[in-house]
C-alpha positions, 0 to 999 in steps of 0.5 A, spaced: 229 629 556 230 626 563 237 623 560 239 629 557 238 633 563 243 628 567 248 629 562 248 637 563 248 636 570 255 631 569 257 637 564 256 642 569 259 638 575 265 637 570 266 644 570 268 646 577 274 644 581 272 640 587 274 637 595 279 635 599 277 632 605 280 637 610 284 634 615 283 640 619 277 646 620 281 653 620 276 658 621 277 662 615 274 668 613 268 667 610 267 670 603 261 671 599 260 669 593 253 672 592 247 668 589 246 663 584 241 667 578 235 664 578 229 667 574 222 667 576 217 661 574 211 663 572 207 657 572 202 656 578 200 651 579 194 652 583 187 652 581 181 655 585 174 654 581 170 659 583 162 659 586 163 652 582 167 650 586 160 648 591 158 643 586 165 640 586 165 639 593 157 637 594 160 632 589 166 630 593 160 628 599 156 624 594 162 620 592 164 619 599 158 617 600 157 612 593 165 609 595 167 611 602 173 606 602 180 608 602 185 608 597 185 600 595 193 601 596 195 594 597 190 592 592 192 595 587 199 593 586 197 585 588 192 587 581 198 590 577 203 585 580 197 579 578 198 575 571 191 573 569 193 569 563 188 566 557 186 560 559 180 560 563 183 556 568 187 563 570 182 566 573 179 561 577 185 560 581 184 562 588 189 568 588 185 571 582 178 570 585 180 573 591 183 579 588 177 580 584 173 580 590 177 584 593 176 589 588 168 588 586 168 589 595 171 596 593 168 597 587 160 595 590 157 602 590 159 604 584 157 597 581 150 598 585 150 604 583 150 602 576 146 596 576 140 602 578 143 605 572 143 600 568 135 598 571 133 605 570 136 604 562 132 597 561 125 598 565 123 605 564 123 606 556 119 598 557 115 601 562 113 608 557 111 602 553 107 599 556 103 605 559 103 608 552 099 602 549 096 601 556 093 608 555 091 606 547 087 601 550 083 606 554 086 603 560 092 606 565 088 613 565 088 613 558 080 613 557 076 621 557 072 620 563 074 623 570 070 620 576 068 625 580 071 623 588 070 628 595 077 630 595 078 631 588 081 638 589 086 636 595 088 630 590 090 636 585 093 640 589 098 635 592 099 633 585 101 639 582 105 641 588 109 634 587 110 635 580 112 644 581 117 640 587 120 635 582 121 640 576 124 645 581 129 640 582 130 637 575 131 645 573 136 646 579 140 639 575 140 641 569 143 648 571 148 643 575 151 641 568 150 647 564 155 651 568 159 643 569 158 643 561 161 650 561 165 650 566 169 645 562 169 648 555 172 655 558 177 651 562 180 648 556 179 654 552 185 657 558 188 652 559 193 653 552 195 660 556 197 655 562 200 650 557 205 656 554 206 658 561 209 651 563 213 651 556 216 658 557 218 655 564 221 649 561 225 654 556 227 659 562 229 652 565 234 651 560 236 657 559 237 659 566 241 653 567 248 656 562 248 662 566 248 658 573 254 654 570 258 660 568 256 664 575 259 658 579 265 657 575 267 666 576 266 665 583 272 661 583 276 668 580 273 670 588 276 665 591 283 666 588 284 674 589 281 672 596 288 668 595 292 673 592 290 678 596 292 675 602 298 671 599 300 680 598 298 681 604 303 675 607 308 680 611 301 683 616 298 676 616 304 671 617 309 676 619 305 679 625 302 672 626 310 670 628 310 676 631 305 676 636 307 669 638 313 672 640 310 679 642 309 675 648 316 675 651 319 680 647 315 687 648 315 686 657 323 685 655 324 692 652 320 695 655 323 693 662 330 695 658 327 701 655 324 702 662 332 702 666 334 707 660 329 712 663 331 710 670 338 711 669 336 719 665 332 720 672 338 718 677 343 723 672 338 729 674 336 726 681 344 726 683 345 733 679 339 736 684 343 733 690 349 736 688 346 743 686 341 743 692 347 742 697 351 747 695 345 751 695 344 749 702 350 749 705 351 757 702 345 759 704 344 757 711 351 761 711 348 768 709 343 767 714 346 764 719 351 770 719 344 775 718 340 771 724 346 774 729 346 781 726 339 781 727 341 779 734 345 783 736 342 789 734 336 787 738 341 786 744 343 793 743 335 796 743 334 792 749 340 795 753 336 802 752 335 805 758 328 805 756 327 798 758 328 799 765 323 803 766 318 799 769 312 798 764 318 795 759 322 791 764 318 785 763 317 785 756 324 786 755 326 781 759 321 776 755 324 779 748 331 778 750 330 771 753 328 769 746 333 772 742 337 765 743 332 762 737 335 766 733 340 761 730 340 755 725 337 748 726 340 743 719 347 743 718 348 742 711 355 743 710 357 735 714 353 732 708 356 727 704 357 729 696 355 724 691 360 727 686 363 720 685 356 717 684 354 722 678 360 722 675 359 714 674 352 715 672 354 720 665 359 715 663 354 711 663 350 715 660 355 716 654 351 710 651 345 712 649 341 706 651 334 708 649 337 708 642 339 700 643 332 699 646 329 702 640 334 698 636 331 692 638 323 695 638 325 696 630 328 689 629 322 686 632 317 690 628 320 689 622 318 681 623 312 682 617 317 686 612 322 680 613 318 675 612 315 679 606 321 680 602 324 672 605 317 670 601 317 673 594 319 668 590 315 662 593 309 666 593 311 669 586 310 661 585 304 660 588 300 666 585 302 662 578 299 656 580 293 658 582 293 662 575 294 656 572 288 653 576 283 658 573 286 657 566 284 650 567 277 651 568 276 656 563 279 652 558 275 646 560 269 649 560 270 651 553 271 644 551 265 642 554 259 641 549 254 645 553 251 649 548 250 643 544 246 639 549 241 645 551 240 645 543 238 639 543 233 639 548 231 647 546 229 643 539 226 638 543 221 642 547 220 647 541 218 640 538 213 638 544 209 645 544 210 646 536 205 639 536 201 641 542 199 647 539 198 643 532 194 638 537 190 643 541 185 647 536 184 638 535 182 638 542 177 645 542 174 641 536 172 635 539 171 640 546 166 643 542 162 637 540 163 634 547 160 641 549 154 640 543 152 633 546 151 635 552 147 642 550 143 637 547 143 633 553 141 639 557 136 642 552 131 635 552 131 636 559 129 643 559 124 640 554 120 636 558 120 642 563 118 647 558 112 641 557 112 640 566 112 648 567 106 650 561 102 644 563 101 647 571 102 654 569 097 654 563 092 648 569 093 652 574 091 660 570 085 654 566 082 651 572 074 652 574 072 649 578 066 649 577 065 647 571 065 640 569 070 635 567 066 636 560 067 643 560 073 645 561 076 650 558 081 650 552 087 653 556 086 648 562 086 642 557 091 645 553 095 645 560 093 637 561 096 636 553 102 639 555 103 635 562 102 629 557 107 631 551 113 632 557 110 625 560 112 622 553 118 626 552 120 623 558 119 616 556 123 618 550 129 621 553 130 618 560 133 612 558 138 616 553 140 621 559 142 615 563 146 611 558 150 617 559 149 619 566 151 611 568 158 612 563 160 619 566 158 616 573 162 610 572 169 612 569 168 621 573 167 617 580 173 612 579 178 617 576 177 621 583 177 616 587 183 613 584 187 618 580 186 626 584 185 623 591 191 618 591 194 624 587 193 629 592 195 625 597 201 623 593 199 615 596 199 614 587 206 615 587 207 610 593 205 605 588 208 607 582 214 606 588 212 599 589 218 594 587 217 591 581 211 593 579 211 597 573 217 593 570 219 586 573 226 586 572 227 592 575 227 594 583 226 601 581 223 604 575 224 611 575 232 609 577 232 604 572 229 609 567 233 616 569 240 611 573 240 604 569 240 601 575 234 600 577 237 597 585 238 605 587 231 608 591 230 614 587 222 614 587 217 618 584 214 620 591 221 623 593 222 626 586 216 630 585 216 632 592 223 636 591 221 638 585 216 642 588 221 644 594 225 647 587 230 643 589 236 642 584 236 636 579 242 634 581 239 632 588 233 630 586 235 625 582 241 623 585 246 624 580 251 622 584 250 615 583 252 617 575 257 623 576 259 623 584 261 630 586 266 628 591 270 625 587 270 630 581 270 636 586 277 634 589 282 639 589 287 635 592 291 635 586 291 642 587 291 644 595 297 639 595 301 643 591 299 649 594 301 646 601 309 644 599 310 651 596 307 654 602 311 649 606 317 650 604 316 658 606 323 659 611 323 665 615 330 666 618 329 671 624 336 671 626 338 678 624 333 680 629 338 682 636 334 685 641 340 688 646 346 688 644 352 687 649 354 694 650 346 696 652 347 689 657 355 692 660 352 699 660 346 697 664 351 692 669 355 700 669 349 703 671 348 697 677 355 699 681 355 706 679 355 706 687 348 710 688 346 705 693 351 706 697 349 714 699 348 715 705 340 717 704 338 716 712 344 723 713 341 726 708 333 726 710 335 727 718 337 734 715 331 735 710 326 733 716 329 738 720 327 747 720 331 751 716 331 755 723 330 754 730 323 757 729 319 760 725 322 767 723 314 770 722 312 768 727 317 771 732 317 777 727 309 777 729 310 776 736 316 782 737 311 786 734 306 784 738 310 786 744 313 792 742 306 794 742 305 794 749 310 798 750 310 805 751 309 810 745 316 812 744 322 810 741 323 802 743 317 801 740 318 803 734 326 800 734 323 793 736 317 793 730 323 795 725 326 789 728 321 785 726 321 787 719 327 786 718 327 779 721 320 779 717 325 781 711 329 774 713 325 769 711 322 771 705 328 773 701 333 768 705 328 762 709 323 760 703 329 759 698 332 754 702 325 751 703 324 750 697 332 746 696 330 742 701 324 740 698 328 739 691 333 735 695 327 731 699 325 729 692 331 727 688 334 722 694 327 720 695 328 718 687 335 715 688 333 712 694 328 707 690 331 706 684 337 704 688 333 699 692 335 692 689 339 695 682 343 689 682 337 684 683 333 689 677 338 690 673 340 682 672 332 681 670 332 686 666 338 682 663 335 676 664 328 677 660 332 680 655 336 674 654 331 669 655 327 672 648 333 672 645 334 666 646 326 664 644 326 667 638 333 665 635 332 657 639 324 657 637 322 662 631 323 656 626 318 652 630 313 657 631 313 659 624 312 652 622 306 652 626 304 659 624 305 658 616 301 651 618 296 656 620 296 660 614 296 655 609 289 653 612 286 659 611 288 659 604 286 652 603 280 654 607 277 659 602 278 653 596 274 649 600 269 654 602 268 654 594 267 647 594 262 647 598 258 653 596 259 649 589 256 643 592 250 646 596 248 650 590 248 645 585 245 641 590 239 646 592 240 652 586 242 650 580 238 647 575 232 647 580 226 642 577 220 647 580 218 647 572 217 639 572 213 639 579 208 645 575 208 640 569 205 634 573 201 638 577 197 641 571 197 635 567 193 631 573 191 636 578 189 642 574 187 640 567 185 632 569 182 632 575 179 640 577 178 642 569 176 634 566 174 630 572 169 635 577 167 637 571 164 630 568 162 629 576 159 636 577 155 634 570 153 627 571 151 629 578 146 634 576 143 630 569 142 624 574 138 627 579 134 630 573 134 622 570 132 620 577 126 625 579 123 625 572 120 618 575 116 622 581 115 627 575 112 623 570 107 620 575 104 626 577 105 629 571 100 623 568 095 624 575 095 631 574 093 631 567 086 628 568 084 634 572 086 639 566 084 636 561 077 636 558 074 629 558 068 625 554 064 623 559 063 625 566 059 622 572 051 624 571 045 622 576 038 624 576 035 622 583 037 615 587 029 612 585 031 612 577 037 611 577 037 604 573 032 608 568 037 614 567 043 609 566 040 606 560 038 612 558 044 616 558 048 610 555 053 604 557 054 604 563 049 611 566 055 615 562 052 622 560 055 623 553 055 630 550 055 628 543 048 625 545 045 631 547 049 637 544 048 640 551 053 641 556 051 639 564 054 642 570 050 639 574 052 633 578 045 630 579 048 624 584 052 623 588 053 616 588 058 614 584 059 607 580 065 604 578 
């Protein structure tokens, strides 16, 4: 079975592509390809025996105590290791007589142990014989007369309690190997669901494992439209990757360019806000100027008033009229430059619409990714069927491989096995049954010697009285004595039969534990199947010449079984790469080699692309000798600073209506406060519209005077950045697309080799898990060997032999009590000391009161000298 398991993993390996060694790791996008099917086993091979289980580890203590050694590891493989010949001399080599002292020295307490045995066998069924004819000659407590001694009670008491104890533990064994004896035959009765348990596993194992195969071969179609879908998608990936490595120098250029444009936009509305604000200056500042002298000379009129002379108004006059030469303009716009020259030159500059150039550019640039998409077509029409033609390649291989008819086989295999197990198995339950039956008997024959021990005392102990005397006990105390004497023969008669089987189960039970579940549990049994050379001489390995025909590879059973039971893969855990290696099969060089020169030969041409063509260039060197750096801003800023007026039009109105108030009421008054609101008039509909065109004109030369600032030096960087992206990208592309088409390929042949390795780990780990292999040693030796057969025989021979040994203290009390139950022949009787020589000679040999002499009963003990 393994050899057919071996070669379905080499037919599965077969069926995926498989690895290159990768030059590089790109960081590709990882993909998912999901979870390898596996079903649920439902063997567990774990067993807990339940309130039985204290017997098994009190047995577990007293083997411990019989053999407390160590696994005999090294021994052990020197014994498998040694050839004992025929010849007598053989065995009397130094070697051999040492190993076989060795083995006696490990072995000493189950030698001891069954040389007591083998002791209890021979001498108690000789001894029963002797006492019995011992007792036929009226001597071993065989003779009806009981001697009458002081302590006589106590001694029956102390005896009768002794034998209740023994009997009480002899019940206790025997109770001890009933439940081990059904323990057993119940355990094996279940045992057939585990067997079918292990066997559906073993199917779920070779059914599951196709599935697995057909799962890790589709996710290759994963892989491929990961592919595909990024080979569509050529244009955003490699085309934006050439994109943003050029992104770099491209983007600050046009957007210094696109920059300029706008400048160029805001110094054309700049010099048409000049230009409008000073003629509006120069015509408003006429008007007031012309308005301010009528203002004034209408004040000059009023103040001529011969109302001013009068005392009260003279100085009030005199103040208002000192103050009328304020009444005048403070800027002269009219000797400011005009800047029609320098407007002019800007529209003609204008009349090329930069922004669109540079937009142009942009478009050129961004187009990069539809570019490389359409210059790719055809190449990536090849690739697309070639990885098509990789998948087809697979598929059909997998159809040809004989999967089906391998797992056929090894399905009629197993159905076979179990067909013959549950052929077999009602064969087992027979001979469990009789198993079972012997050691009922086994266990009846000491409940029958307790039934004679438990009615002896109980039918003694109701029966006795004391006052009578030993000729005159009654019938239920004398029956209780027979039955004290029936158990005594019994046990002469079992005792010997018990041990035999005690000292055979005791001996073959213990030596298993030791030497098979012990070492089992702690897995020190499969370092010595490990040991080189010891289960075949010619090979290293046994288990590697077995499964591997190469016996010099280390595959042990330790670590076979250790990852089966981890639920690891076959593949790994036999290491079937030494029959099939996955990295030379899993080899997709053949493949990634073609898809690399296809992917090679992409030749992206970004020469159409043109950022900024001459006449943007020659309109931006136009707009740099346009001739607004050459305004005279410093003329132009001295007037703006200046006040539209001398002074502050509402304030002097404030002022002039202040002082007409201290006038007398009159006339005057009223001509000066009307006055001031015409000047009041002034300022509102004269002063703040040229405020308001001064503040236009402060902006726009503060505008014209930055962007002026070193425009020439501007204008040649802008240029210059233009030109040295051109120059990257007409002298550079080719290099860059080279490196970013390297790039991609990785990422494409990235997602192959992530398959390739999720197929490896998955066989590796996933598929064909030997979980059920493990389920089926554990059940063989650890379940159904060690805790069903083993603690049971154990738990069985511990018991009975305890019965076996304490039938020995039972027996003897059992004898020494029955000589105070049972109803005697003779008794002690004396009449008086001074005739006690007559008495005796009258009363028989020996002075004995013999009833059948008298045919009356005497209670009375007439002496209390006793004779012996």
């Amino acid at each position: 079975m393994a050899v057919e398991l071996c070669l379905l993993l080499l037919l599965l390996c077969r069926s995926t592509i498989s690895e290159v060694q990768p030059l590089h790791k790109p960081p590709p996008g990882t993909l998912d390809f999901g979870f390898v099917p596996a079903k649920t086993y439902d063997t567990n091979a774990y067993h807990e025996p339940g309130s039985i289980g204290i017997l098994f580890r009190m047995v577990h203590a007293f083997l411990y105590l019989v053999q407390p050694n160590s696994f005999p590891q090294d021994l052990i493989k020197k014994l498998a290791q040694q050839k004992f010949g025929n010849a007598q001399g053989d065995y009397q080599k130094p070697e051999n007589v040492v190993l076989t002292l060795q083995a006696i020295y490990y072995e000493i307490g189950f030698i001891v142990s069954a040389a007591l045995g083998l002791l209890f066998v021979l001498f108690l069924p000789l001894v029963g014989l002797c006492f019995c004819m011992c007792r036929c000659c009226d001597n071993c407590g065989g003779e009806m007369h009981q001697r009458q001694k002081k302590n006589a009670d106590c001694r029956r008491g102390c005896f009768a309690t002794f034998l209740f104890v023994a009997s009480l533990i002899i019940s206790i064994g025997v109770l001890c190997a009933y439940a081990a004896n059904q323990h057993l035959t119940s355990q094996v009765r279940g045992a057939k669901n585990l067997m079918h348990s292990n066997f559906k596993d073993l199917r779920i194992f070779l059914n599951d494992t196709p599935g697995q195969i057909d799962y890790l071969v589709s996710q290759y179609n994963t892989t491929k439209n990961k592919a595909v879908s990024d080979l569509n998608n050529v244009g955003p990936l490699l085309g934006s990757r050439v994109q943003e490595r050029f992104a770099k120098e491209v983007r600050p250029a046009l957007d210094a360019a696109l920059t300029m444009a706008g400048a160029i936009r805001e110094t054309k509305e700049a010099l048409e806000n000049v230009s409008v604000s000073v003629e509006v200056l120069q015509e408003g500042t006429e008007r007031l100027h012309a308005n301010l002298t009528d203002v004034k000379t209408h004040l000059s009129n009023t103040l001529s008033d011969s109302a001013c002379s009068t005392a009260q108004a003279a100085s009030t006059c005199n103040i208002i009229r000192n103050s009328l030469n304020q009444l005048s303009i403070n800027a002269n716009f009219s000797g400011l430059p005009g800047v029609s020259t320098q407007l002019a030159k800007v529209n003609d500059v204008l009349k090329t619409d930069l922004s669109s150039l540079v937009q142009k550019g942009y478009a050129a640039f961004n187009d990069t990714p539809d570019l490389v998409l359409n210059q790719t077509k055809n190449i990536l029409s090849d690739i697309k069927n070639f990885l098509d033609f990789i998948g087809s390649n697979i598929t059909s291989f997998t159809k040809m491989l004989p999967v089906q008819k391998v797992l056929a086989d090894l399905t009629i295999y197993l159905t076979q096995s179990e067909a013959y197990v549950q052929d077999y198995f009602p064969v087992v339950e027979q001979y469990d049954f009789y198993r079972w039956l012997g050691c009922l008997i086994l266990c009846c024959m000491v409940i029958l010697i307790l039934v004679f021990y438990y009615l002896g005392l109980l039918c003694g102990t109701c029966g006795y009285d004391k006052h009578a005397s030993p000729t005159t006990r009654g019938c239920i105390s004398n029956t209780g004595g027979n039955f004290l004497m029936a158990g005594v023969g019994f046990s002469f008669l079992f005792s010997w039969v018990l041990m035999i089987v005690v000292v055979i189960t005791f001996v073959t039970g213990g030596n298993v534990e030791k030497l098979v579940c012990e070492p089992f549990e702690d897995r020190t049994l499969f370092k010595v199947l490990d040991t080189p050379y010891l289960l075949n001489r010619q090979w290293r390995n046994y288990l590697s010449g077995i499964v591997l025909k190469n016996p010099e590879i280390n595959l042990t059973f330790e670590k076979v079984y250790s990852d089966c039971k981890e639920n690891k893969g076959i593949y790994s855990t036999l290491h079937l790469e030494n029959l099939f290696n996955i990295n030379e099969f899993l080899n997709i060089s053949m493949y990634t080699e073609d898809v690399s020169l296809k992917i090679e030969h992409i030749n992206v041409n970004l020469s159409n692309i043109v950022l900024l063509d001459e006449i943007g260039k020659q309109n931006l060197l136009n707009f740099s000798s346009s001739g607004i750096d050459g305004i005279n801003f410093a003329a132009y800023l001295t007037e703006i600073n200046k006040s539209v007026t001398k002074v502050d039009l509402l304030s002097f109105a404030n002022d002039l209506e202040a002082r007409a108030d201290q006038l007398p009421k009159g006339a005057l008054e009223n001509a000066l406060k009307g006055h001031a609101n015409s000047i009041r008039m002034i300022h509102n509909q004269q002063v703040v519209p040229l405020e308001q065109a001064m503040s236009t004109l402060y902006q726009s030369i503060r505008l014209l005077q930055r962007t002026s600032s070193e425009l020439t030096v501007k204008v040649k960087h802008v240029i210059s950045a233009v030109d040295a992206a051109q120059l990257l990208i007409n002298n550079n592309a080719s290099l860059v697309i080279i490196q970013e088409t390297k790039k991609y390929m990785d990422m494409i042949i990235g997602y192959f080799e992530q398959y390739v390795e999720w197929v490896k780990e998955s066989i590796t780990m996933e598929v064909a898990a030997c979980k059920p292999i493990a389920n089926v040693i554990d059940t063989a030796v650890d379940i159904f060997l060690c805790s069903y057969v083993i603690d049971s025989v154990n738990t069985f021979w511990f018991g009975l032999g305890g019965c076996s040994i304490f039938l020995i203290p039972a027996i003897i009390c059992a004898v020494k009590l029955s000589k105070y139950y049972r109803r005697m022949d003779t008794e002690d009787v004396y009449d008086d000391v001074e005739t006690i020589p007559m008495k005796n000679m009258e009363n028989g040999n020996n002075g004995y009161h013999k009833e059948h002499l008298y045919g009356i009963h005497n209670p009375v003990m007439t002496s209390s000298v006793e004779q012996w």
